[in-house]
C-alpha positions as CSV (number, residue, x, y, z in Angstrom):
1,X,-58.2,-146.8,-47.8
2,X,-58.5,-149.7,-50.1
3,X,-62.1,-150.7,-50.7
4,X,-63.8,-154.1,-50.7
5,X,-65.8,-154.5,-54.0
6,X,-67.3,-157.2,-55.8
7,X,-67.6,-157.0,-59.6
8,X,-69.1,-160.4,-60.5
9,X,-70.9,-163.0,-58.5
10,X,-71.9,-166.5,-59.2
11,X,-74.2,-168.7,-57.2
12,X,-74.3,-172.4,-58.2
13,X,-76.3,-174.8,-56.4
14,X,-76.8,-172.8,-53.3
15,X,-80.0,-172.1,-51.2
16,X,-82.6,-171.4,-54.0
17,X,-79.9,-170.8,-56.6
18,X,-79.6,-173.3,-59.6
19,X,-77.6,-171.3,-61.3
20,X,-77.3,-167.4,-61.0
21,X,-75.1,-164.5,-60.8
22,X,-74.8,-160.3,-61.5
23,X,-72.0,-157.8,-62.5
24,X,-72.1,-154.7,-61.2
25,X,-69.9,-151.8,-60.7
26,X,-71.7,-150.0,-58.4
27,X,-71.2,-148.2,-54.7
28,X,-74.5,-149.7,-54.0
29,X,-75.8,-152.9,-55.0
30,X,-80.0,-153.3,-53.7
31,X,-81.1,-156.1,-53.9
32,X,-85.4,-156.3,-54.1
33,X,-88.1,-158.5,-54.6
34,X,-91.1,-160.6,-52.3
35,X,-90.2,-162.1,-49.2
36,X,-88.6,-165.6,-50.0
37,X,-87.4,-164.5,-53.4
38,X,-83.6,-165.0,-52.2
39,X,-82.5,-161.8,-51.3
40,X,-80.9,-163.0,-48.0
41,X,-79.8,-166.0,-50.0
42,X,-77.1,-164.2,-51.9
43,X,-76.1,-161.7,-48.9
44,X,-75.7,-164.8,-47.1
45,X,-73.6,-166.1,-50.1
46,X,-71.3,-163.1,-50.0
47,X,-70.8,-163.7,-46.6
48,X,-69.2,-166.9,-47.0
49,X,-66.5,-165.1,-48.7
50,X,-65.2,-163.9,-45.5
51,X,-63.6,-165.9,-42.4
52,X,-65.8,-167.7,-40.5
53,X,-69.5,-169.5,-40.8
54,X,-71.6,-167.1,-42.2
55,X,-74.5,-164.2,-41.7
56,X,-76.6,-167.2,-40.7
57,X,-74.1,-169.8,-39.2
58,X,-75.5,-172.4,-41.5
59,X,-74.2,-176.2,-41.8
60,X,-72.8,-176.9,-45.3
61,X,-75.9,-178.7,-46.1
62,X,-78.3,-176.6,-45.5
63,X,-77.0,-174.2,-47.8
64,X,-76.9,-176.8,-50.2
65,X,-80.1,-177.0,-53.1
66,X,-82.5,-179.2,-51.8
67,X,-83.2,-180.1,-55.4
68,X,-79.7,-180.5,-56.2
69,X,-77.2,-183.4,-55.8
70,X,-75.8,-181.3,-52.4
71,X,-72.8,-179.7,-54.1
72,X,-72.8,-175.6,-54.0
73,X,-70.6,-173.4,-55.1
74,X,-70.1,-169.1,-54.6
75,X,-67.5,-167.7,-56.1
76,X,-66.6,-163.8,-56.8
77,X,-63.9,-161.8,-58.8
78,X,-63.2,-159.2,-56.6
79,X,-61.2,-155.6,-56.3
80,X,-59.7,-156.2,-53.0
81,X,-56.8,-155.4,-50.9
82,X,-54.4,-157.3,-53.1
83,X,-56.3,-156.2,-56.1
84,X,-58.1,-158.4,-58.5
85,X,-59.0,-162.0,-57.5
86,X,-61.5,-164.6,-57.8
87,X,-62.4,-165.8,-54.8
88,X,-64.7,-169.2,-54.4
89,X,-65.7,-171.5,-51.6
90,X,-68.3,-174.5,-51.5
91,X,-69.2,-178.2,-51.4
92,X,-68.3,-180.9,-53.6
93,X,-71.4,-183.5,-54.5
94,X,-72.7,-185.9,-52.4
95,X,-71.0,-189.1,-53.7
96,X,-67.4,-188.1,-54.2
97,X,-64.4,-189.6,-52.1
98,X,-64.2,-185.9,-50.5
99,X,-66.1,-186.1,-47.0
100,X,-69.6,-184.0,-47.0
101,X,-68.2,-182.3,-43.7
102,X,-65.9,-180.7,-45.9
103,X,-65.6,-177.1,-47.2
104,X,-63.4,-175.9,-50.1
105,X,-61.6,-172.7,-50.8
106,X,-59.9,-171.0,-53.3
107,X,-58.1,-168.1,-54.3
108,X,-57.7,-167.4,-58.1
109,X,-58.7,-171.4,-58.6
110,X,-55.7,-172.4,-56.5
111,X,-56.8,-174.1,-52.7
112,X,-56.3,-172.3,-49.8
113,X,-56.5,-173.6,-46.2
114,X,-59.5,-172.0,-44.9
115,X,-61.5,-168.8,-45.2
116,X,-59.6,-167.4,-43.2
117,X,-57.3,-166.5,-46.7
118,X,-60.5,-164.6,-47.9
119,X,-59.7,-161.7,-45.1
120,X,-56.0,-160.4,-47.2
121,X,-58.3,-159.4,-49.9
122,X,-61.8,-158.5,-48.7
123,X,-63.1,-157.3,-45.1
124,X,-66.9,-157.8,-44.4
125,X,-69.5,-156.2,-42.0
126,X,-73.3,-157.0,-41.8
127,X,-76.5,-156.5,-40.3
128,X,-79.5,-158.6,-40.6
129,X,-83.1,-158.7,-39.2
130,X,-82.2,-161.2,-36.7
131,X,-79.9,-159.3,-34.9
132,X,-82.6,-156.8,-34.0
133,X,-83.2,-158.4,-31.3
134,X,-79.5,-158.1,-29.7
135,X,-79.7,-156.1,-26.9
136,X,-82.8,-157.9,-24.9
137,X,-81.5,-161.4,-26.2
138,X,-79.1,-163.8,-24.8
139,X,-75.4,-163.1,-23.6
140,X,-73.8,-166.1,-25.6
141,X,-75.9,-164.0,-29.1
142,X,-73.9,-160.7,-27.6
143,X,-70.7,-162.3,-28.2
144,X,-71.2,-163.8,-30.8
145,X,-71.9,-160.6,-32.8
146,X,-68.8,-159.0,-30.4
147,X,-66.4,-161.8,-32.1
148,X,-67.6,-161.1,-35.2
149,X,-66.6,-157.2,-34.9
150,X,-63.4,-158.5,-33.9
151,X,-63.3,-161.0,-36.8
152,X,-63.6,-158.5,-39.4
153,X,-60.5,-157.0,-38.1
154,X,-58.6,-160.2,-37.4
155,X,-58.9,-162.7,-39.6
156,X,-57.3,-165.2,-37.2
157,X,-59.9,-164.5,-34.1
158,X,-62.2,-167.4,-35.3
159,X,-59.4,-169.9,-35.3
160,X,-58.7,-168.8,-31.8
161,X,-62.3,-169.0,-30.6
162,X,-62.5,-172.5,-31.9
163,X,-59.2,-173.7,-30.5
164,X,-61.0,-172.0,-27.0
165,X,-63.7,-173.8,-27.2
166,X,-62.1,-177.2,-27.9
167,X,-59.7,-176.7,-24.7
168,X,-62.6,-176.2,-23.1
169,X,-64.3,-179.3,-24.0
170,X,-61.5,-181.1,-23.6
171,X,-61.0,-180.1,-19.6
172,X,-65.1,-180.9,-18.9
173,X,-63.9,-184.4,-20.4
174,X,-61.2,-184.8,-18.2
175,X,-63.3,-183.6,-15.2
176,X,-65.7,-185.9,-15.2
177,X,-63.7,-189.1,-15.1
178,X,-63.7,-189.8,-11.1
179,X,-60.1,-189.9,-10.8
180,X,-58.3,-187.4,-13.1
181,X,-55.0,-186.9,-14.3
182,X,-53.7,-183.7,-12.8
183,X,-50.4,-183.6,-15.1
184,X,-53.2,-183.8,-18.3
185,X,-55.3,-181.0,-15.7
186,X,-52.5,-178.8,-15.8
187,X,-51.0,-178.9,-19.4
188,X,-54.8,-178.4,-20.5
189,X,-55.5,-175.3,-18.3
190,X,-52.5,-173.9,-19.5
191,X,-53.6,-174.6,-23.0
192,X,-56.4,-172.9,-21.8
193,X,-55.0,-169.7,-20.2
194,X,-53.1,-169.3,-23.2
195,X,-56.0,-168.9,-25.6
196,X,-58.4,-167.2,-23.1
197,X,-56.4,-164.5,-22.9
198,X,-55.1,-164.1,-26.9
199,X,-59.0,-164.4,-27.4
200,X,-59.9,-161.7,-24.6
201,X,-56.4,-159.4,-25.4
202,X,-58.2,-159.0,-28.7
203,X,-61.6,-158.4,-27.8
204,X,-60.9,-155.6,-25.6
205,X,-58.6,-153.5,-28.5
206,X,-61.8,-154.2,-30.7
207,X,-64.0,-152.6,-27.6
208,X,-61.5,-149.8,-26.6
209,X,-61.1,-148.4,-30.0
210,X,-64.8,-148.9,-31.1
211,X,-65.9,-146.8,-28.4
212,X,-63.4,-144.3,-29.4
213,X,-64.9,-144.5,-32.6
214,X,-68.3,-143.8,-31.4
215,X,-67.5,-141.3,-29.0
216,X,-65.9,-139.3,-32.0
217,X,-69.0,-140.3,-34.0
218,X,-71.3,-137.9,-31.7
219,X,-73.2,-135.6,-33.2
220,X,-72.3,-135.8,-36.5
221,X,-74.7,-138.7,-36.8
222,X,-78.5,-139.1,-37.2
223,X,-78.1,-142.4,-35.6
224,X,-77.6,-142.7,-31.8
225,X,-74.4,-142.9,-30.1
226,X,-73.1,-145.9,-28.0
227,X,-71.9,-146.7,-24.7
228,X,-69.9,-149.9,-25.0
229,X,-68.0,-152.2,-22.5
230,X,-67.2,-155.7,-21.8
231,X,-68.3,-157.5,-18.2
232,X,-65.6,-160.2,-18.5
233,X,-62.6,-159.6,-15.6
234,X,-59.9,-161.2,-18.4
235,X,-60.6,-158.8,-21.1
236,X,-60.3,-156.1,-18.6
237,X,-57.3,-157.2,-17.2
238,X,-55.7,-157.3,-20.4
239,X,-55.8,-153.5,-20.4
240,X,-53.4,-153.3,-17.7
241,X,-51.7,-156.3,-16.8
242,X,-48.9,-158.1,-18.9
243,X,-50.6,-160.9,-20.7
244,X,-48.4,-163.7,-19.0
245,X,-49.8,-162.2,-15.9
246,X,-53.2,-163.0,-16.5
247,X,-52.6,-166.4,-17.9
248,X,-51.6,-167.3,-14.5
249,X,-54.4,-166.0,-12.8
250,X,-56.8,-167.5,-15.0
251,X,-54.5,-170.9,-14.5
252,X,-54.8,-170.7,-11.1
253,X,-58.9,-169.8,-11.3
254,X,-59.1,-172.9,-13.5
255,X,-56.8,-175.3,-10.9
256,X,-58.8,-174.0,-8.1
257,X,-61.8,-173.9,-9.9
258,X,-62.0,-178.0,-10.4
259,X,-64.5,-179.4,-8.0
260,X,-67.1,-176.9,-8.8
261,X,-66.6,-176.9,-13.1
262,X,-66.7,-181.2,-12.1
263,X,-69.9,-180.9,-10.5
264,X,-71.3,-178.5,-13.0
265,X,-70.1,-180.5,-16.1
266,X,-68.8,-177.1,-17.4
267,X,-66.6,-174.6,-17.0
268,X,-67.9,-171.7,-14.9
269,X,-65.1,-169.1,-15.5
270,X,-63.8,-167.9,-18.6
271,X,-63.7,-165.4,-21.4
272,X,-66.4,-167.6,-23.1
273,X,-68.8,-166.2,-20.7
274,X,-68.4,-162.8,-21.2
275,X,-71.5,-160.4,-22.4
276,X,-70.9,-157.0,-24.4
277,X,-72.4,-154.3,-22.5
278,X,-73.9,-151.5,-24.3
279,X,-75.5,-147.8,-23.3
280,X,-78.2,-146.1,-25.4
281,X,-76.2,-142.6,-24.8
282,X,-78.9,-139.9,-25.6
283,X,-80.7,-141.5,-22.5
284,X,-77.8,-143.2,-20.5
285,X,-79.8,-145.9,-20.5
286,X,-79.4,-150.0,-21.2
287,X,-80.0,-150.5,-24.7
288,X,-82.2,-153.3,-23.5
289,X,-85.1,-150.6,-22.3
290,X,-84.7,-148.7,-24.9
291,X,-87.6,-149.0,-27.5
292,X,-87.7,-151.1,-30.6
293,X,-86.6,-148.3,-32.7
294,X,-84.3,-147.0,-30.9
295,X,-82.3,-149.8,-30.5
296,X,-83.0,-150.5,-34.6
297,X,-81.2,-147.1,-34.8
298,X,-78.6,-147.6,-32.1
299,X,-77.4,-151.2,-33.8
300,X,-77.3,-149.0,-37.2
301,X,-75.1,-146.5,-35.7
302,X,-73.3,-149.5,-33.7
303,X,-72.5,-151.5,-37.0
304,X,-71.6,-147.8,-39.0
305,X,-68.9,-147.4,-36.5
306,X,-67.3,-150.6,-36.5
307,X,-67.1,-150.1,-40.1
308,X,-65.1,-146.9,-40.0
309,X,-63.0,-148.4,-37.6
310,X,-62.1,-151.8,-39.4
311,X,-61.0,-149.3,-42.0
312,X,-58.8,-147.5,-39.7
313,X,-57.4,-150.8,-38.3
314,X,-56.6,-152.4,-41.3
315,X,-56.5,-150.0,-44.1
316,X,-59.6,-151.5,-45.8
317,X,-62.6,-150.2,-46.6
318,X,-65.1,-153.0,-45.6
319,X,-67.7,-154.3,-47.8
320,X,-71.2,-153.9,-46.6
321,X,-74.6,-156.8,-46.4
322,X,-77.4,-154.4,-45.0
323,X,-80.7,-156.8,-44.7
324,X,-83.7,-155.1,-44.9
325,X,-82.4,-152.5,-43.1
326,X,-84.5,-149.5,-44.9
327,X,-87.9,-151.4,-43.7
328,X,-88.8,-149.8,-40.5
329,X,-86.8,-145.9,-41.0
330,X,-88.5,-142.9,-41.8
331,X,-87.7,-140.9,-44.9
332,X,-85.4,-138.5,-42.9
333,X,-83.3,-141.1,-41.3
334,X,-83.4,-143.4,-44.6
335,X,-81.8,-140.3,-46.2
336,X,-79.3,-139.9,-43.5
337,X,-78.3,-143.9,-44.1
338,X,-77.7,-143.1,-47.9
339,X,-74.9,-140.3,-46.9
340,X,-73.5,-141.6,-43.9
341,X,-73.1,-145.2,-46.4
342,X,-71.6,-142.8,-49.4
343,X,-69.2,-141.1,-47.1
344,X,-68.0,-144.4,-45.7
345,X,-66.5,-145.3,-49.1
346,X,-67.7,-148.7,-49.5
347,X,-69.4,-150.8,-51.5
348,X,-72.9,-152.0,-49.9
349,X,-75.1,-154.9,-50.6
350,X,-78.5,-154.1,-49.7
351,X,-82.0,-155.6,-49.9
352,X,-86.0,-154.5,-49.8
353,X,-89.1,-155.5,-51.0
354,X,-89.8,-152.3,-51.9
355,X,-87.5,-150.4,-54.6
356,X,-89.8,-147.0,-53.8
357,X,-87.4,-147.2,-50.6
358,X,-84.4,-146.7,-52.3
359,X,-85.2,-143.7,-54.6
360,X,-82.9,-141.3,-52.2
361,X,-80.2,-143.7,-52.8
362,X,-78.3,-141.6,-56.0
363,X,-74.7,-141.8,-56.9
364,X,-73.5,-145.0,-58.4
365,X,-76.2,-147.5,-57.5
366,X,-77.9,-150.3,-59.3
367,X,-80.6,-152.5,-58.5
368,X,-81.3,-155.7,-59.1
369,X,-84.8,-157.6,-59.0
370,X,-84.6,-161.3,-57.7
371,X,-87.4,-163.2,-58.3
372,X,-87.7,-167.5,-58.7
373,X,-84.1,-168.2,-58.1
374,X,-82.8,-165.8,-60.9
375,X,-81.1,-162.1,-60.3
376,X,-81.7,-159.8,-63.5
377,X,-80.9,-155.8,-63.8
378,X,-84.2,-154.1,-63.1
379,X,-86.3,-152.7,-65.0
């Protein structure tokens, strides 16, 4: 397996950031200092060096120093899948003939289309606080965090979520005109079918082998296994049924579907409703009733898997943005996070208020203190 590993980053203008940066040529990067310092500041940074929006999903401007003129840049040389590169993405200053909506990207200074490039050379998973809250929470946060497992493994999947979502959009527009055109009906809902189902086909490989992956986990593990599965009838029909199959069925749910999606003003059928289903398996339970640490534990175990198995699927070693992760684990389980992280193979990014947390941590780590907008080696 190839691993994803940064060797120098550089923050410019972004979040707290003036100007910043660290080498390192660690396993494991921590990250500590107060609350507010910036320690999910660069995480979040790192993130953007991956396809998609983010760990937090933030606009371009809000990343942006409020004290600054609204440019920001990240940028990273990297040991990746293609070897070494710089990588760097950001926002040109306000002021400039370049729109503010827009985001650039580079590889080795040259542009590249979209950060979608950034997945040939490095694969990302993370875990932050707010995602503690998963399993009790919303469907529409369950898929979001189920796209993003998928995303790590496709680098395309976002693209094809975002084409979804304006087909869908497009259709509720045509719906609630009084009289509308059934030829643009039917070359939309085909449109339609057509990504539901690449979106869904996609989804359920992620599922099916992830709980493979956890299954196989088992015992071996101090954190708890998972039951996983998706309640969506297209990503289960893509299990068995020829893809072109199902595009018609969902076409013809769609056709038949247009007096009631009219009067709703949305689309009541579709793989953009679909919810991730998952088991605390010591108990055979929902991991909804399980109890706040147990379901801190399960997501740990959860987001451990999917990295073994984005290294199986694409023959690299994700990199790793643990969030204050260490917080609420005893010393036994914080211990068992260190070894299951340094048999994994990757490099990980990880944060703490407290650098008496990470004294079990050994082999090649480093820390970092981050304090007033300024990362330094610590002491």
């Amino acid at each position: 397996m190839i691993p994803s590993r940064i060797l120098r980053l550089t923050l410019t203008g972004f979040r707290n950031y003036t100007a910043a940066g660290l080498a390192t040529a660690a396993d494991l990067v921590v990250l500590v200092g107060a609350n507010g310092a910036g320690k999910t500041n660069c995480l979040e940074a790192i993130s953007l060096l991956s396809p998609g929006r983010g760990l937090r999903r933030a606009t371009l401007a809000e990343v942006a120093n409020q004290q600054g003129n609204g440019g920001w840049a990240v940028s990273a040389e990297v040991d990746g899948a293609l070897g070494l590169a710089t990588l760097g993405t950001g926002r040109d200053a306000a002021g400039v003939e370049t729109p503010a909506t827009t985001r650039r990207c580079r590889i080795d200074r040259e542009p590249v289309g979209s950060a979608a490039a950034f997945g040939d050379h490095l694969r990302m998973v993370w875990l932050t606080p707010s995602m503690d809250g998963l399993f009790a929470g919303p469907a529409s946060e369950r898929r979001r965090f189920l796209d993003r497992l998928v995303l790590a493994i496709d680098s395309d999947h976002a693209g094809r979520v975002s084409a979804l979502d304006r087909s869908l959009r497009a259709r509720n527009r045509l719906l609630e005109s009084s009289n509308p055109d059934s030829h643009w009906l039917d070359a939309i809902e085909r449109e339609t079918a057509e990504l539901a189902v690449a979106v869904a086909a996609m989804r359920m490989e992620t599922v099916t082998r992830l709980a493979a992956t956890l299954r196989a986990r088992g015992e071996a593990s101090r954190f708890p296994g998972a039951g996983i599965a998706l309640d969506g009838w297209i990503e289960n029909a893509t299990a068995h049924e020829p893809a072109t199959a199902v595009e018609d069925r969902y076409r013809e749910a769609l056709r038949a579907g247009r007096p009631r999606d009219a009067a709703a003003g949305r689309t009541l059928d579709g793989p953009h409703l679909t919810d991730l289903q998952v088991i605390y398996a010591p108990k055979q339970m929902p991991a909804k009733d399980a109890s706040t640490g147990e379901q801190k534990a399960l997501l740990i175990g959860l987001v451990l898997g999917h990295a073994t198995l984005v290294a199986e699927m694409t023959g690299i070693t994700p990199l790793l943005l643990l969030d204050e992760v260490v917080a609420h684990l005893d010393p036994g389980r914080r211990a068992a996070l260190f070894d299951e992280l340094a048999r994994l193979g990757a490099q990980v990014w990880m944060t703490g208020a407290d650098p008496a947390a990470f004294t079990q941590v050994g082999g090649a780590s480093e820390l970092f203190d981050v304090e007033a907008g300024q990362i330094t080696p610590h002491a």
